[in-house]
C-alpha positions as CSV (number, residue, x, y, z in Angstrom):
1,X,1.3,11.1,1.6
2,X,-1.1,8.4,1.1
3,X,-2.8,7.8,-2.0
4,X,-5.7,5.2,-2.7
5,X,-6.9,3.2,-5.6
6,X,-10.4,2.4,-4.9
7,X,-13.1,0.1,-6.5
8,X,-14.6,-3.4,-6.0
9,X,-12.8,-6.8,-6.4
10,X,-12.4,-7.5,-9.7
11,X,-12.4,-4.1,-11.2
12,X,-8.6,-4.0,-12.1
13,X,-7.3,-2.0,-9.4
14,X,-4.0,-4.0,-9.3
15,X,-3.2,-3.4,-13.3
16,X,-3.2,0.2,-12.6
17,X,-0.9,0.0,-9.1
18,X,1.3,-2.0,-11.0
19,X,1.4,0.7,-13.7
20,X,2.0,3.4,-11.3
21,X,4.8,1.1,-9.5
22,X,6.6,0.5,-12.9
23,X,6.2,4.5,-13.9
24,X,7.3,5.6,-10.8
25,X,10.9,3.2,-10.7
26,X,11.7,6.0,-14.0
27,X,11.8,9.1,-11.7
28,X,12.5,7.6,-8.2
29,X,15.9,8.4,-6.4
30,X,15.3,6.4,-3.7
31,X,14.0,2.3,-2.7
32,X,10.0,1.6,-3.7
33,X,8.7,-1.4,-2.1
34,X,5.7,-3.4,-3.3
35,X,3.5,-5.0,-0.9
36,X,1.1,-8.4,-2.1
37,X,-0.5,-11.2,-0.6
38,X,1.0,-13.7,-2.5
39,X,4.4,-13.5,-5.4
40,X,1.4,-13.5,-8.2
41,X,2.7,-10.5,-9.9
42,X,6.4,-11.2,-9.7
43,X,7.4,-10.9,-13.1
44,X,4.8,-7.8,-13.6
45,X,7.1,-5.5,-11.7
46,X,10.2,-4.1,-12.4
47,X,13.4,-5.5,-11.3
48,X,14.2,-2.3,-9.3
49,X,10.8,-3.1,-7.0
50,X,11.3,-5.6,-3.9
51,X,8.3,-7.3,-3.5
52,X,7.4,-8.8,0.0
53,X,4.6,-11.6,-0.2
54,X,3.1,-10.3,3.6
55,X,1.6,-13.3,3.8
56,X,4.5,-15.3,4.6
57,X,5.5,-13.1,7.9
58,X,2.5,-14.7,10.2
59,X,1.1,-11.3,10.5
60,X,-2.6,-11.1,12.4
61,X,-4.3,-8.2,13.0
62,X,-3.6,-4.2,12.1
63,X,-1.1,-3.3,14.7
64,X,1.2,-5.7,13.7
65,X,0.8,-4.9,10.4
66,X,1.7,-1.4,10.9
67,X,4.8,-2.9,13.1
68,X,5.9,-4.7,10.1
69,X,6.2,-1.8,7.9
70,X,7.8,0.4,10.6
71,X,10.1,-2.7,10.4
72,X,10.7,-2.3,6.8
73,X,11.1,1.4,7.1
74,X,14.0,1.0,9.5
75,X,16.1,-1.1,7.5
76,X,15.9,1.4,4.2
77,X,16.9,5.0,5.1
78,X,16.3,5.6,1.4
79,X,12.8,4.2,0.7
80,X,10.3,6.7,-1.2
81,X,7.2,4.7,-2.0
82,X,5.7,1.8,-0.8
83,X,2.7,0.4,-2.6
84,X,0.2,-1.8,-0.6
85,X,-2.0,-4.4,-3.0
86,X,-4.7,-5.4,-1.6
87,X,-4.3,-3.0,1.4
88,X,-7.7,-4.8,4.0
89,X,-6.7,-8.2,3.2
90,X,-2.3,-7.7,4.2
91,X,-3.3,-5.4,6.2
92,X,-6.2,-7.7,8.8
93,X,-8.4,-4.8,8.9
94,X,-12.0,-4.9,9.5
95,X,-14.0,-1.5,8.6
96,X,-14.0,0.1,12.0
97,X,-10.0,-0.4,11.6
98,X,-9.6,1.8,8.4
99,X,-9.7,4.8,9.8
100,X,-7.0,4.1,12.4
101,X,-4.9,2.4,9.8
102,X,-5.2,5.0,7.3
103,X,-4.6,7.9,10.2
104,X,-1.5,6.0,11.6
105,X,0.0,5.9,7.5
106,X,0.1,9.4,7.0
107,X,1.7,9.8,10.5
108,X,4.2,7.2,9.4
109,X,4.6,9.1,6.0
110,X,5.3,12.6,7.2
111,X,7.9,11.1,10.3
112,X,9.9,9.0,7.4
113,X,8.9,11.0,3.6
114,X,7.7,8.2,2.5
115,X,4.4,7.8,0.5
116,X,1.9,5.0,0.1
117,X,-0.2,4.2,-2.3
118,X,-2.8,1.9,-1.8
119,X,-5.4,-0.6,-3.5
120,X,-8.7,-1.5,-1.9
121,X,-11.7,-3.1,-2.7
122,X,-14.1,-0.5,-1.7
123,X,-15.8,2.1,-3.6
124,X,-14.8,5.1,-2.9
125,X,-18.7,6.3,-1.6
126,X,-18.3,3.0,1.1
127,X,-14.6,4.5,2.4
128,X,-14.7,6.6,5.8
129,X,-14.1,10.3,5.9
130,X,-10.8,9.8,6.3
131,X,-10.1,8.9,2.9
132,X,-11.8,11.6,1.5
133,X,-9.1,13.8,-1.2
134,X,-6.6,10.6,-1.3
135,X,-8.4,8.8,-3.7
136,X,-6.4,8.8,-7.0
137,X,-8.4,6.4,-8.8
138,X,-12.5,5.2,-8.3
139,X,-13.4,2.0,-10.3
């Protein structure tokens, strides 16, 4: 499943994915992972989280974005979440990429049961069609 947290920069989308991240780590069985674009919101997170600052693996464009976290997926047999801060600017995409992107998650999520929630700054009116019934949150 993929799940998205929508709004504009600035509007606090991160506060609330690192809410759900935190409540989640309660209930979970298995690994969650917490993707960022930098180690900003280190201490934020509950020890149980792995954070990976993306922006230190070189990454360029979508594809081998989507590489890394089939990467990250093959290392943790047990992983059950993954949440994706910032989800356009780790991920390289431009908006005629989203839709791809977005598609290629959910294939990626029913092969390995492994959901993502993600941030981006968009409203959720700007999103493709795509995206439309996997927005959790519009602010």
């Amino acid at each position: 499943m993929v799940q998205i947290i929508a709004g504009e920069k600035g509007k606090g989308k991160t506060k609330h994915l690192l809410e759900k991240v935190n409540e989640s780590v309660k209930s979970a069985t298995g690994s969650i992972v917490y993707l960022d674009k930098s180690q900003k919101h280190m201490y934020e997170l509950s020890n149980k989280v792995r954070l990976i600052n993306v922006s230190d693996y070189l990454i360029s464009n979508c594809d081998e974005f989507l590489g890394f976290l089939c990467g990250i997926l093959s290392q943790d047999h047990d992983l059950e979440e993954m949440y994706l801060d910032s989800f356009l600017t780790i991920a390289k995409l431009d908006d005629e990429e989203i839709t791809r992107a977005i598609t290629k998650l959910e294939e990626i999520s029913g092969k390995f049961h492994v959901n993502f929630v993600l941030s981006i700054s968009k409203n959720d009116k700007d999103l493709p069609e795509c995206t439309k019934g996997k927005v959790i949150m519009s602010l």
